[in-house]
C-alpha positions as CSV (number, residue, x, y, z in Angstrom):
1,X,-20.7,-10.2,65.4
2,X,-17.3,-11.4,65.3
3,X,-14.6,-10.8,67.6
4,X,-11.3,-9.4,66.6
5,X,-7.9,-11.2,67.7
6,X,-6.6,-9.8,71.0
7,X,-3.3,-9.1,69.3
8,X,-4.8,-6.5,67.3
9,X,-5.5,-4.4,70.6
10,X,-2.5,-5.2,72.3
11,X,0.3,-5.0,69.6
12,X,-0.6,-0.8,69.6
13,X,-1.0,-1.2,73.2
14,X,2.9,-2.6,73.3
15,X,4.7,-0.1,71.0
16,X,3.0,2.7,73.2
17,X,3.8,1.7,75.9
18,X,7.3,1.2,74.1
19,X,7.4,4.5,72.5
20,X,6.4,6.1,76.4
21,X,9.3,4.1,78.0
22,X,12.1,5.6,75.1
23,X,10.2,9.2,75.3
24,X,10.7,9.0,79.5
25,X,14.4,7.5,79.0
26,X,15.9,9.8,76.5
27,X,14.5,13.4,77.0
28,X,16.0,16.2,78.9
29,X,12.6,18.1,79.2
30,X,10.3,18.0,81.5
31,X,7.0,18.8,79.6
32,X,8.0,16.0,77.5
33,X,9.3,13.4,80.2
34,X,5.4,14.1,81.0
35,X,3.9,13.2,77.9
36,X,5.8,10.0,77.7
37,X,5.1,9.4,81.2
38,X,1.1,9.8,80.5
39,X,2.0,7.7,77.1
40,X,2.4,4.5,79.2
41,X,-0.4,5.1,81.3
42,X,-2.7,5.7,78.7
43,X,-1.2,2.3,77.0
44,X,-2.1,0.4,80.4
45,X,-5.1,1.6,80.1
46,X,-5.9,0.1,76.8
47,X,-4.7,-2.8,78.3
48,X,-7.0,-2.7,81.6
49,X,-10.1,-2.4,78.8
50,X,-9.0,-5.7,76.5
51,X,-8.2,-7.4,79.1
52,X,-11.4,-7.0,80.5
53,X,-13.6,-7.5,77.3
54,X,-11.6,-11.0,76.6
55,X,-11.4,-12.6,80.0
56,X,-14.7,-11.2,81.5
57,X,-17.1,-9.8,78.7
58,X,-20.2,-9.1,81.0
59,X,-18.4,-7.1,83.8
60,X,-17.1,-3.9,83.8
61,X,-14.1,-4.2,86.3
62,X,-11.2,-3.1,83.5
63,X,-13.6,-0.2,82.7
64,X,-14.0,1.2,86.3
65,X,-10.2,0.7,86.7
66,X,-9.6,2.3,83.5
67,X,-11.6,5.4,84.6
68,X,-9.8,5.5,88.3
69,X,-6.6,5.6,86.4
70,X,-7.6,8.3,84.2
71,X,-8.7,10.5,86.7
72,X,-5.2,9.6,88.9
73,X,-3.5,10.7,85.8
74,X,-5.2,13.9,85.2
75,X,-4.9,14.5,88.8
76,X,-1.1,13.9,88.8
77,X,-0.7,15.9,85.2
78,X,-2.4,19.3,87.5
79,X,0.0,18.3,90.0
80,X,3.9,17.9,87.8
81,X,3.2,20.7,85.6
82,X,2.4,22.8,89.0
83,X,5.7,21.7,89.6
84,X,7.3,22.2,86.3
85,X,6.0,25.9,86.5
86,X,7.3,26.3,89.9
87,X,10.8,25.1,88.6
88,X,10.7,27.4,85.3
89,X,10.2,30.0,87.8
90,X,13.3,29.8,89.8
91,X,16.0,28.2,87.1
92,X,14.4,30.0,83.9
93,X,14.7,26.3,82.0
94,X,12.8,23.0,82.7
95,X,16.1,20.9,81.7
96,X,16.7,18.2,83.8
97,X,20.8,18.6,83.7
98,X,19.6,22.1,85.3
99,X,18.4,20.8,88.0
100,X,21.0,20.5,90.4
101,X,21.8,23.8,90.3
102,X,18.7,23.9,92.7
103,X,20.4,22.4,95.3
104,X,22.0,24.7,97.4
């Protein structure tokens, strides 16, 4: 069986990961700062996977990391929308201009 090019794993991987960094950089929402946050960690963990089949094909190193990061991620998703709700709560809007009203 023939092996495909790496570049046709990692050029998705790249406009992701691109896509996740304009999502994070331009919105004022919270629920979807999140989703371009998890965006670019799910692109990294493409990466973690390729990376792994090309340079080490018999070990499963980028696999076990890829699975760590998962459950980090799912673990910090439970944890920022806890937060997000917490925030809705007391300002009525998860906009991040509104958030300095929660200062004082």
């Amino acid at each position: 069986m023939e092996k495909l090019p790496i570049a046709l794993y990692i050029i998705p991987s790249i406009i992701m990961f691109c896509c996740g960094v304009y999502g994070f950089i331009t919105r004022k929402n919270m629920i979807a700062i999140l989703i371009s946050l998890e965006l670019m960690l799910n692109s990294v963990d493409i990466n973690f996977v390729v990376f792994n089949r090309f340079l080490y094909p018999g070990q499963l190193e980028g696999m076990m990391f890829t699975l760590f990061a998962i459950a980090i991620a799912a673990a910090e998703t439970a944890l920022a929308i806890a937060i997000i709700v917490n925030i809705f709560r007391a300002v009525k809007n998860i906009d991040i201009r509104d958030l300095n009203k929660m200062k004082f």
